[in-house]
Backbone as CSV, one residue per row, in Angstrom:
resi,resn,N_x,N_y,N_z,CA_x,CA_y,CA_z,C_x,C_y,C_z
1,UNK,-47.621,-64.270,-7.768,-47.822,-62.808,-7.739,-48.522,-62.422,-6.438
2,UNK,-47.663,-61.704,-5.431,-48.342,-61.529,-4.170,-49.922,-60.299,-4.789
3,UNK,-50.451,-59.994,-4.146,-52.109,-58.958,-4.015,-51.389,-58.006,-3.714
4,UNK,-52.115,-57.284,-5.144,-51.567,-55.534,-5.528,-53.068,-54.875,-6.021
5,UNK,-52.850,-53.510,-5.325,-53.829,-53.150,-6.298,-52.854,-51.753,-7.245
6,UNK,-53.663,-51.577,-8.593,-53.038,-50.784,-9.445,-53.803,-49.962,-9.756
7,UNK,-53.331,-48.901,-10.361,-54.317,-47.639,-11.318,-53.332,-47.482,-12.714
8,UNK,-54.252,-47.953,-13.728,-53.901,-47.287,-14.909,-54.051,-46.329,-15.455
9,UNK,-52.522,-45.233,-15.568,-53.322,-43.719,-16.551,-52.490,-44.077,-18.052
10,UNK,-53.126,-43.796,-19.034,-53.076,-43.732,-20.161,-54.244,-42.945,-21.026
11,UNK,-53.358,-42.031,-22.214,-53.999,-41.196,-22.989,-55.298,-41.960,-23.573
12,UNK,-54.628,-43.478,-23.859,-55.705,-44.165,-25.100,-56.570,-44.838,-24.241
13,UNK,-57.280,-45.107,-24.743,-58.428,-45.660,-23.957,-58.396,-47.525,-24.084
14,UNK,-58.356,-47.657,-25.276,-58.028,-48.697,-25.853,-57.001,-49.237,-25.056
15,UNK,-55.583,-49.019,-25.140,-54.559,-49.772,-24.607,-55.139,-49.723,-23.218
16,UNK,-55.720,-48.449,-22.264,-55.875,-48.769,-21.334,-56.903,-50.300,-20.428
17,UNK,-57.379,-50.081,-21.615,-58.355,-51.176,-21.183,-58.202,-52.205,-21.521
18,UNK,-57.220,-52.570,-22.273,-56.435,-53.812,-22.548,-55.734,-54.371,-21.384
19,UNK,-54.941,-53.544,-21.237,-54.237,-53.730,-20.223,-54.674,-53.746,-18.471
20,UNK,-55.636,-53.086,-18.449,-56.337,-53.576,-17.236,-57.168,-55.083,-17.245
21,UNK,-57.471,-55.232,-18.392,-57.986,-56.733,-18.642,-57.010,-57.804,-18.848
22,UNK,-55.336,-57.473,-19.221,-54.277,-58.420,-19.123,-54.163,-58.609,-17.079
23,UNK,-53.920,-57.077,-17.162,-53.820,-57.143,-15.790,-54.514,-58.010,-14.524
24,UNK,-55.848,-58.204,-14.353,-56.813,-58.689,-13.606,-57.120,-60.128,-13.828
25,UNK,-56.182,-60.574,-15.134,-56.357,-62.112,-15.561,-55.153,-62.645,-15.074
26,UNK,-54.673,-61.693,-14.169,-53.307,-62.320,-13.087,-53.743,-62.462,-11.655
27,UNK,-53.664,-63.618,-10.916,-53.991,-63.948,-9.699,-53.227,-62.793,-9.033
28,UNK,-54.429,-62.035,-7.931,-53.354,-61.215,-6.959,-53.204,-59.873,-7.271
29,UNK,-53.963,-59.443,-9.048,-53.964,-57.760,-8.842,-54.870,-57.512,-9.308
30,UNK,-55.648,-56.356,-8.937,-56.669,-55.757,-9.089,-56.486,-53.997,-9.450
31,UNK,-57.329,-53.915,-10.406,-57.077,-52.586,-11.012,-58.179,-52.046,-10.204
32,UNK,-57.943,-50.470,-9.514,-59.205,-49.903,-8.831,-59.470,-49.057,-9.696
33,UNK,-58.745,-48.266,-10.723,-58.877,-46.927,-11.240,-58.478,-46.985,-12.710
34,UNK,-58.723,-46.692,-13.127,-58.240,-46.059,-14.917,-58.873,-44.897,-15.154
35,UNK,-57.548,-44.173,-15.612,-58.150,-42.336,-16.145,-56.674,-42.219,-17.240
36,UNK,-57.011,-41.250,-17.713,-56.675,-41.012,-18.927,-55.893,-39.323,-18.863
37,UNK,-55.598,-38.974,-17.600,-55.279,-37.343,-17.541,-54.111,-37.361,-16.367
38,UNK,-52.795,-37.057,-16.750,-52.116,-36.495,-15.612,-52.415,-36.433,-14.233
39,UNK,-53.441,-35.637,-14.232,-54.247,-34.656,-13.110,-54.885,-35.825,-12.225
40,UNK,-55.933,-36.346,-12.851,-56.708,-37.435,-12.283,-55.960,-38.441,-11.976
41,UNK,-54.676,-39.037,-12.649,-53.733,-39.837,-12.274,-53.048,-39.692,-10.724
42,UNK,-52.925,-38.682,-10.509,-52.512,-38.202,-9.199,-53.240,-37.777,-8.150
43,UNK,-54.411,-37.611,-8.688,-56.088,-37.087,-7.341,-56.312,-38.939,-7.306
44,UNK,-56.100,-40.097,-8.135,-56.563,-41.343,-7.852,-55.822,-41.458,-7.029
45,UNK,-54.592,-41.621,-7.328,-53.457,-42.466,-6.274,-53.541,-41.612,-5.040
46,UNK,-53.665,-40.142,-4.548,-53.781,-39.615,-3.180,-55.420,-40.628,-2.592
47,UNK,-56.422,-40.747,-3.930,-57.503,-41.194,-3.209,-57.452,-42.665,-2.200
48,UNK,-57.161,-43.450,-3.948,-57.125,-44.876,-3.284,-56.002,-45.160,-2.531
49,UNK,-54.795,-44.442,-2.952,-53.081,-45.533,-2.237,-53.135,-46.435,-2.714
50,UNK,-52.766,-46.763,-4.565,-52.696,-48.296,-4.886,-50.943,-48.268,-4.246
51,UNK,-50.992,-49.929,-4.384,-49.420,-50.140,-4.465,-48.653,-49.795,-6.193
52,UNK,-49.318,-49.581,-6.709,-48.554,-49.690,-8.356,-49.298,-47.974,-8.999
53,UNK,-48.839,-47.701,-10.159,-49.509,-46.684,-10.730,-49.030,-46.964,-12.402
54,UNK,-49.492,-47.250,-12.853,-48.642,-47.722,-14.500,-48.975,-46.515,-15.039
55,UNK,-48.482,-45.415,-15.692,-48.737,-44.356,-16.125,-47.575,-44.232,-17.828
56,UNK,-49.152,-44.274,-18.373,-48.107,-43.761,-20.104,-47.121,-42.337,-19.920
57,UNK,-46.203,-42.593,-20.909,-45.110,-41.286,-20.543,-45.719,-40.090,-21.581
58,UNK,-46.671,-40.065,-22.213,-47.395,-39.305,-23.119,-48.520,-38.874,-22.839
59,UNK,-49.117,-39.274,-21.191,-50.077,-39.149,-20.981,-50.087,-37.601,-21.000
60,UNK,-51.727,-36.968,-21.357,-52.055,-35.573,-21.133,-52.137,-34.951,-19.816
61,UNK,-52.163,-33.655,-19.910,-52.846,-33.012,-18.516,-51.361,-32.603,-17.784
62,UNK,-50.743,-33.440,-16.532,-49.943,-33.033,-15.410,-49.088,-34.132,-16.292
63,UNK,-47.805,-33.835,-16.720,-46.802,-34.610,-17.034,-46.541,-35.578,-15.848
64,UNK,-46.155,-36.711,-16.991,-45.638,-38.396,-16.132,-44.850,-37.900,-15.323
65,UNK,-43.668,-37.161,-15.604,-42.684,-37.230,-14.416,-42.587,-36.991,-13.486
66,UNK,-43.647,-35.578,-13.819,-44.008,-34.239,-12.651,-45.033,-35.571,-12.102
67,UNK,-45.991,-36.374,-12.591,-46.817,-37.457,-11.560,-45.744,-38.007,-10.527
68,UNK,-45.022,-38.590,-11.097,-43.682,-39.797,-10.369,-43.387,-38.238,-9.467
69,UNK,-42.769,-37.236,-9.511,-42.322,-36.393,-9.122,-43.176,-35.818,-7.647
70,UNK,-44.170,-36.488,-7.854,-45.354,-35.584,-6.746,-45.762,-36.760,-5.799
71,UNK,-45.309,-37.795,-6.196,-45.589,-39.105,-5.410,-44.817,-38.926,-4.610
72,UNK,-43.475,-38.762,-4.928,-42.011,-39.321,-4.634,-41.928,-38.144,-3.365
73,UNK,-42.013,-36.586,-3.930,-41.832,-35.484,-2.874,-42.428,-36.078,-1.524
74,UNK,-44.079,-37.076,-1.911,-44.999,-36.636,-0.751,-45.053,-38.262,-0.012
75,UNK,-43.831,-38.665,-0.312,-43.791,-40.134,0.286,-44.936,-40.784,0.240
76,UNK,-45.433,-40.936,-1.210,-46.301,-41.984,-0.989,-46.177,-43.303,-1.464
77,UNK,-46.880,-44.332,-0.963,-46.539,-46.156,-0.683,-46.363,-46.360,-1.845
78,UNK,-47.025,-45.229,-3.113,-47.539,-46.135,-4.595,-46.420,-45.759,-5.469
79,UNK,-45.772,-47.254,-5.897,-44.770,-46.999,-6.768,-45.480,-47.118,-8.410
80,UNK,-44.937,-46.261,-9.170,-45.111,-45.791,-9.999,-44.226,-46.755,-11.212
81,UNK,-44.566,-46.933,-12.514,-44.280,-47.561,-13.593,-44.802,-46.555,-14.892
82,UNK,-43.763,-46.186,-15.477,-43.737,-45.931,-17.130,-43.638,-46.388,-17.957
83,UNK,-44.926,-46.423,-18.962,-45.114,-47.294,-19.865,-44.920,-46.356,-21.096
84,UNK,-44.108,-46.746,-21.731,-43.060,-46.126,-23.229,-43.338,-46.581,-24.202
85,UNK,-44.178,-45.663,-25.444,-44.201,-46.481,-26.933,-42.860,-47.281,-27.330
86,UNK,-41.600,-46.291,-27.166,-40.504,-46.881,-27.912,-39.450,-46.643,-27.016
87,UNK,-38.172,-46.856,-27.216,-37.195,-46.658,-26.235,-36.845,-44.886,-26.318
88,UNK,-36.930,-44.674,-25.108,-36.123,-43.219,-25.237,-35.199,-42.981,-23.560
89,UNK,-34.228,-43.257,-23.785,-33.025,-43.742,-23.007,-33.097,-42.249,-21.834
90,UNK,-33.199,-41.079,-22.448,-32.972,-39.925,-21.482,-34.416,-39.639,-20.823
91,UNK,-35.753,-39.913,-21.309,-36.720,-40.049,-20.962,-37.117,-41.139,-19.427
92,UNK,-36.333,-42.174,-19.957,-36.212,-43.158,-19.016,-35.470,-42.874,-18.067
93,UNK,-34.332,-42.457,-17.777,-33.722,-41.785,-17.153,-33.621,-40.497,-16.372
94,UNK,-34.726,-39.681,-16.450,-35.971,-39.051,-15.870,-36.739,-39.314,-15.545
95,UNK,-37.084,-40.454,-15.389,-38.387,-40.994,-14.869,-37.766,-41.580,-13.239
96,UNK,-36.299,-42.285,-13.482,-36.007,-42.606,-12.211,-35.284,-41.478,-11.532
97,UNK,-34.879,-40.299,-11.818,-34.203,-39.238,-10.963,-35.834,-38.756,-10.275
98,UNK,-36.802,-38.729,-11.208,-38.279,-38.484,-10.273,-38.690,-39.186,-9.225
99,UNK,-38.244,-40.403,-9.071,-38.861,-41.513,-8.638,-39.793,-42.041,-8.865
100,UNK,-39.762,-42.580,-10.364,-39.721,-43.826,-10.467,-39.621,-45.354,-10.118
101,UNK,-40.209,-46.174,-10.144,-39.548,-47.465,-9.968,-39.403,-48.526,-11.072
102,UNK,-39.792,-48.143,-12.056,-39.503,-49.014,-13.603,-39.849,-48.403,-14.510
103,UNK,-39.555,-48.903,-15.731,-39.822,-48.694,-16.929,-40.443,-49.645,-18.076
104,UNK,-41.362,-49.822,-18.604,-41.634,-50.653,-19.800,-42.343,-50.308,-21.157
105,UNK,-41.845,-51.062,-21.847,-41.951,-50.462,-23.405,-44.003,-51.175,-23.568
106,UNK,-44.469,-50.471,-24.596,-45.762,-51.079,-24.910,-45.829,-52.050,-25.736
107,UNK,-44.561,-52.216,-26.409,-44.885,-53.655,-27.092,-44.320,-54.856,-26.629
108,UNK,-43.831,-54.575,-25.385,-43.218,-55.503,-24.678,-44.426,-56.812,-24.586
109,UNK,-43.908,-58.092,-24.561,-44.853,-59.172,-23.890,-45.232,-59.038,-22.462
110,UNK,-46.609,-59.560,-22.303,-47.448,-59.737,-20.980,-46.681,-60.023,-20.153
111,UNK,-45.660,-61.099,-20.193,-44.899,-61.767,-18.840,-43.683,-60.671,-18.291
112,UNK,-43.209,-59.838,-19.503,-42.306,-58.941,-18.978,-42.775,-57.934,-17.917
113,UNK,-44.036,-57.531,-18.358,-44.984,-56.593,-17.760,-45.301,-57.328,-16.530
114,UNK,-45.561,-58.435,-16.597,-46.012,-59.245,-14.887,-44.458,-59.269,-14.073
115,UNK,-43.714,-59.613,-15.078,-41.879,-59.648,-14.596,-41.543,-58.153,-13.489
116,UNK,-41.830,-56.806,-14.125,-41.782,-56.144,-13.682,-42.434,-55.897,-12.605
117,UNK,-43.653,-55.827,-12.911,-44.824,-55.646,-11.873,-44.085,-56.182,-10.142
118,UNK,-44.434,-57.579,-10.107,-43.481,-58.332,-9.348,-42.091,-57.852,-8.887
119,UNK,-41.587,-57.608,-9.697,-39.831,-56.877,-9.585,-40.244,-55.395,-7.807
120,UNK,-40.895,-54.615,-8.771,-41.218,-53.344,-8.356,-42.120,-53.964,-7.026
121,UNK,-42.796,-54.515,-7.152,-43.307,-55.145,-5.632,-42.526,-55.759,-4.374
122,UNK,-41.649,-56.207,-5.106,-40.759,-57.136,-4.174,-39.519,-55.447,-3.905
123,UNK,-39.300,-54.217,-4.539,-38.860,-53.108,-3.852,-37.361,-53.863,-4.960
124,UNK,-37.599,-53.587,-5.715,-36.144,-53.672,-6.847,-36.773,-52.967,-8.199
125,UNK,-36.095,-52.106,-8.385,-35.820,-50.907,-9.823,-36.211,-51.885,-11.011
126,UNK,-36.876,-51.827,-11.596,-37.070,-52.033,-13.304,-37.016,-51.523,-14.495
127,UNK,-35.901,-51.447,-14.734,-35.186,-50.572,-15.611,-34.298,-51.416,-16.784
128,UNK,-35.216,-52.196,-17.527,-34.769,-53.014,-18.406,-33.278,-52.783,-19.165
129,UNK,-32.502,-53.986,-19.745,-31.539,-53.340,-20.434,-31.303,-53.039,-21.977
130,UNK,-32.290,-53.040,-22.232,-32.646,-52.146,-23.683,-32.358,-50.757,-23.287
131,UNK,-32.741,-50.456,-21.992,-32.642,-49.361,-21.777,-31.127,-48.569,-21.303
132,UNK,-30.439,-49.623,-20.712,-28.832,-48.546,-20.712,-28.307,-48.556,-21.576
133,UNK,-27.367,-49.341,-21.751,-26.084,-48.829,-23.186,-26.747,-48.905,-24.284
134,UNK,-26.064,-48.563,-25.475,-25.031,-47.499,-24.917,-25.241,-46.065,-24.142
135,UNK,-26.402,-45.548,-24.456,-26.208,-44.469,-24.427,-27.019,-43.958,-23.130
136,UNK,-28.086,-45.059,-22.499,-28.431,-44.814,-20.852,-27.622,-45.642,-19.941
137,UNK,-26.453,-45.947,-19.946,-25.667,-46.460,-19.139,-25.718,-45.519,-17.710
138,UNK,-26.044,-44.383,-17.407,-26.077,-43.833,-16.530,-27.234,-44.037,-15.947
139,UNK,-28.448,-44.367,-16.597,-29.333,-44.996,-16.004,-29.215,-46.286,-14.820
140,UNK,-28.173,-46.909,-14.448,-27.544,-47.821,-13.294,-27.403,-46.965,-12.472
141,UNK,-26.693,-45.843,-12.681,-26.282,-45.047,-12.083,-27.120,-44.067,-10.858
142,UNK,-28.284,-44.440,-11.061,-29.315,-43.914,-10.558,-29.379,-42.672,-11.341
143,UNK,-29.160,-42.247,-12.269,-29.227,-40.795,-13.147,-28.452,-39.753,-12.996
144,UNK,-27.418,-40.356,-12.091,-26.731,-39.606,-11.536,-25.579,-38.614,-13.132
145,UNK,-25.257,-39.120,-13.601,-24.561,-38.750,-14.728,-25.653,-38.238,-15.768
146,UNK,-26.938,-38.411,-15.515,-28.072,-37.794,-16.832,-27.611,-36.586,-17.782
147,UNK,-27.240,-36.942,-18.880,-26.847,-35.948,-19.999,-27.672,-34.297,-19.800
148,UNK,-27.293,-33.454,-19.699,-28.231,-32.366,-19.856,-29.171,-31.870,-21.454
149,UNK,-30.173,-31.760,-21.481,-30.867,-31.653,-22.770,-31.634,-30.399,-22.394
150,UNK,-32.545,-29.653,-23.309,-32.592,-28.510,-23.217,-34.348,-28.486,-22.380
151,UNK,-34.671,-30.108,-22.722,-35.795,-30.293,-21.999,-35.696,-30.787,-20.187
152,UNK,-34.410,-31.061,-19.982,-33.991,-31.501,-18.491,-33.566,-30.227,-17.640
153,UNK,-33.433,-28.936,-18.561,-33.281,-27.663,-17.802,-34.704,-26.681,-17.141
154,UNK,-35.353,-27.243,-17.969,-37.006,-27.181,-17.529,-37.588,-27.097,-16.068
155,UNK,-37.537,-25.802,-15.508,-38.096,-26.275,-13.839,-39.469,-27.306,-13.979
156,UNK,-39.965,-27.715,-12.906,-41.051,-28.531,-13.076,-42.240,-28.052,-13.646
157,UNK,-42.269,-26.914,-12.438,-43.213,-25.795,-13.222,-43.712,-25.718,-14.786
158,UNK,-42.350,-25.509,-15.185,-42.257,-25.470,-16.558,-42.511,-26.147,-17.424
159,UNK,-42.163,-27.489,-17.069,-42.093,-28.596,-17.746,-43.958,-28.615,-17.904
160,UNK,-44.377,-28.592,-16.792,-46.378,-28.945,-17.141,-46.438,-27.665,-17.512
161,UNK,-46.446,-26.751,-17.380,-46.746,-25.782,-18.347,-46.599,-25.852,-20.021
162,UNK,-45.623,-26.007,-20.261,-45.307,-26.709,-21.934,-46.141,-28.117,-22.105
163,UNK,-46.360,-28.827,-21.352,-47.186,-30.064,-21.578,-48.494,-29.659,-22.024
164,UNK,-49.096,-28.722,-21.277,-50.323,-28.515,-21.768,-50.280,-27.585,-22.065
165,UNK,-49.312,-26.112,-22.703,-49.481,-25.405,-24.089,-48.940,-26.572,-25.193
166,UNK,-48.612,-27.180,-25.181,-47.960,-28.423,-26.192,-49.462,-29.733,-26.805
167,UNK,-50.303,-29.257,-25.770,-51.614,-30.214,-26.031,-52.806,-29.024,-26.276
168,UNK,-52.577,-27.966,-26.799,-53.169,-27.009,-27.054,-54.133,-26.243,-26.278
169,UNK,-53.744,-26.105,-25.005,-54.435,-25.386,-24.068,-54.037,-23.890,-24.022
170,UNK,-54.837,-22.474,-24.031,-54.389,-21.473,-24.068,-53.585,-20.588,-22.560
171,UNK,-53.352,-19.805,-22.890,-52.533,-19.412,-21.779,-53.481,-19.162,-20.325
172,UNK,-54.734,-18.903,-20.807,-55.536,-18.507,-19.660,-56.359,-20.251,-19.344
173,UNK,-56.084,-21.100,-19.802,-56.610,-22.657,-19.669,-55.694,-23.462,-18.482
174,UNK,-54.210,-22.324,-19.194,-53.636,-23.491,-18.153,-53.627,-22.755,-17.414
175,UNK,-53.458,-21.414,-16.842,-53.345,-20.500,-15.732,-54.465,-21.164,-15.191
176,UNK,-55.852,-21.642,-15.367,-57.111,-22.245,-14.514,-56.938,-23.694,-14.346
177,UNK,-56.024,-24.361,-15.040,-55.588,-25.860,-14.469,-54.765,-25.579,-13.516
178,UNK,-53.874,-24.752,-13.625,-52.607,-24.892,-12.300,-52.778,-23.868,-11.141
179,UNK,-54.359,-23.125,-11.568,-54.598,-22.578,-10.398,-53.578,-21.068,-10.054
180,UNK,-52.884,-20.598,-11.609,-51.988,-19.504,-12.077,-52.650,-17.956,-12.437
181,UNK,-51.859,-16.712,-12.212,-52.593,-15.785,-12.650,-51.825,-15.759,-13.868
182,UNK,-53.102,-15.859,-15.329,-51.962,-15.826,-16.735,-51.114,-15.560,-16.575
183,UNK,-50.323,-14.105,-16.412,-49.452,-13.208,-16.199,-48.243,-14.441,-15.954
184,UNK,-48.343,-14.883,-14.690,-47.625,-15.784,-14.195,-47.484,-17.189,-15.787
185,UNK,-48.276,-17.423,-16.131,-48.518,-18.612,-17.027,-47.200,-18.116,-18.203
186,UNK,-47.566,-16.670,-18.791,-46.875,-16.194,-19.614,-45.575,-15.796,-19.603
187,UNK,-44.981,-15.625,-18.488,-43.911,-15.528,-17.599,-43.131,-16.978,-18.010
188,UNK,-43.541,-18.067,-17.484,-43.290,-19.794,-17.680,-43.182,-19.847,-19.063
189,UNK,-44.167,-19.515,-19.801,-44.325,-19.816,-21.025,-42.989,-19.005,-22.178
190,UNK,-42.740,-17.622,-21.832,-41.603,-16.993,-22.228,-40.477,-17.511,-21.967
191,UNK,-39.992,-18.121,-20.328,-38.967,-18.444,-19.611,-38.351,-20.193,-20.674
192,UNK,-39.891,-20.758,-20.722,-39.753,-22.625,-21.080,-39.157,-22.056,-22.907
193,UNK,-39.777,-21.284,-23.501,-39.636,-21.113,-24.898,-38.177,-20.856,-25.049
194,UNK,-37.409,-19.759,-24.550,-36.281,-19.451,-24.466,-34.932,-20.360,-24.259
195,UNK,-35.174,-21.403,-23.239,-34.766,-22.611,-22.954,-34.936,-23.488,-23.827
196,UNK,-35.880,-23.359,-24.468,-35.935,-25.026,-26.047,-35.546,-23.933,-27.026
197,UNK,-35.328,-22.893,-26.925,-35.003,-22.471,-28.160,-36.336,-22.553,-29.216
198,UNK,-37.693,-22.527,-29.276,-38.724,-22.648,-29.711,-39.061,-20.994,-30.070
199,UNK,-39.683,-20.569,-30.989,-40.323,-19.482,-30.878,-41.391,-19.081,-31.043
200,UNK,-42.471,-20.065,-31.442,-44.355,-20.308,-31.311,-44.830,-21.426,-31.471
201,UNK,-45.879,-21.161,-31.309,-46.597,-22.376,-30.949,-46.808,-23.693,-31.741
202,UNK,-46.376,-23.982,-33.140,-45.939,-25.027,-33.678,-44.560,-25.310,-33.515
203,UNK,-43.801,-24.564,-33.259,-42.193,-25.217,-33.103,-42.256,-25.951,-31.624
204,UNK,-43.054,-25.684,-30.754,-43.307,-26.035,-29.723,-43.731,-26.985,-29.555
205,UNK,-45.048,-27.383,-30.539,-45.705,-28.558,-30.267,-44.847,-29.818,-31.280
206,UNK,-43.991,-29.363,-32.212,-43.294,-30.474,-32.749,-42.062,-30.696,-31.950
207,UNK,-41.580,-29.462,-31.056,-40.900,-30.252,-30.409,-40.821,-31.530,-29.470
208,UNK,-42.189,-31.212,-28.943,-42.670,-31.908,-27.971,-43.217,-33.342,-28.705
209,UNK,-43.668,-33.360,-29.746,-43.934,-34.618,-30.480,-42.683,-35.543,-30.697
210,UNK,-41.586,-34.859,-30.906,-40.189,-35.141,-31.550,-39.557,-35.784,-30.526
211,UNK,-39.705,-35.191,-28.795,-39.254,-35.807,-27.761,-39.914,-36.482,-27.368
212,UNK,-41.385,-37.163,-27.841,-42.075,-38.411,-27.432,-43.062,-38.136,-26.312
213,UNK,-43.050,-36.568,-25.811,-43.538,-35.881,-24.628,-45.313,-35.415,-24.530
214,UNK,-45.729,-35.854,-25.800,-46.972,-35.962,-25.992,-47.560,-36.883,-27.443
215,UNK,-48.891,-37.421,-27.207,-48.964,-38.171,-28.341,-50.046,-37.635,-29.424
216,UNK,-50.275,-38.649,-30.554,-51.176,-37.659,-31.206,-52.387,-37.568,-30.868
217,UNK,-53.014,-38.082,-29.599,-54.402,-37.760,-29.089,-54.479,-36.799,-28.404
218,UNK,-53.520,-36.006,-27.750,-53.320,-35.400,-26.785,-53.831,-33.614,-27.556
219,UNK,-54.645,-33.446,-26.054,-55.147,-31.696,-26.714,-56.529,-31.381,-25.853
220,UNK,-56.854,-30.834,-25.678,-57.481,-30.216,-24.830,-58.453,-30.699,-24.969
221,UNK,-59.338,-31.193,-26.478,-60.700,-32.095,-25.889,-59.983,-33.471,-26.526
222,UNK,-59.134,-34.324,-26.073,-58.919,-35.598,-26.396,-59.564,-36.513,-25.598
């Protein structure tokens, strides 16, 4: 295993710290960071520049993708890894049209996770094949064929906006996370609802449970 350094974001605290302790009992990587928020996931990696970023796909705060998504715009060195309770083939498949560079499940074994790690270091995609066929076969594809879903019509904008009305932040909470005048928040928030076909704030948040897009810790004081 060539010398990496990593940042773990994850909602739980627990797995996170598991996994930084699997992690560091491997010759050659070193964890600098663990946080638990979107937001901070992405103020670490501008801080430090790890080479890796393992980020849960449920994490709170600034959605995983929109993270991978903000790396990728701003060319930065640190490739990014999604770590997935369970398989979700179109999820995964958004993660690499963001840029991405792998994917792995959480109950996967340690060596797959070092397998990857390695993979993504050496500058090759990890995108297991649990994960294409049948039905992410376009996932090879580079995403190029990605099915449209009513959550992939989502500007980005949008998409963290529903992340954190979906983790119970109010309209004027997230207008002060994203630095929005409400007005504007409510605007997103009308525009994202209309698009899922949702019409308040529990159809919303089960949708978002239903697509795996938040977990049950997730919420404004988690």
């Amino acid at each position: 295993m060539r010398n990496a350094t990593l940042i773990v974001a994850d909602t739980h605290e627990l797995f996170a710290q598991g996994l930084r302790h699997l992690l560091e009992a491997r010759p050659g990587l070193s964890v600098i960071d663990v946080v638990k928020d979107g937001f901070a996931a992405l103020e670490s990696c501008r801080q430090h520049v790890p080479n890796l970023l393992i980020i849960d796909s449920t994490i709170g705060g600034l959605d995983a993708l929109e993270v991978c998504r903000q790396l990728s715009r701003y060319s930065s060195p640190t490739r990014a890894i999604l770590s997935m309770p369970h398989i979700q083939n179109e999820l995964a498949a958004g993660a690499l049209k963001c840029g991405a560079w792998g994917v792995v499940l959480k109950n996967s074994n340690v060596e797959h996770m070092y397998a990857a790690i390695e993979g993504v270091l050496a500058g090759q995609k990890q995108f297991g094949p649990e994960l294409a066929p049948p039905r992410g076969r376009y996932i090879r594809d580079g995403a190029r064929n990605e099915p449209q879903t009513p959550y992939s019509r989502l500007t980005a904008r949008e998409r963290t906006v529903f992340k954190l009305l979906a983790e119970g932040h109010s309209v004027k909470q997230v207008a002060g996370r994203l630095a929005l005048k409400p007005k504007t928040v409510d605007v997103h928030k009308t525009n994202l609802m209309r698009k899922l076909d949702v019409h308040d704030r529990s159809e919303l948040i089960h949708f978002a449970f239903r697509e795996g897009l938040i977990s049950p810790a997730a919420g404004p004081n988690a």
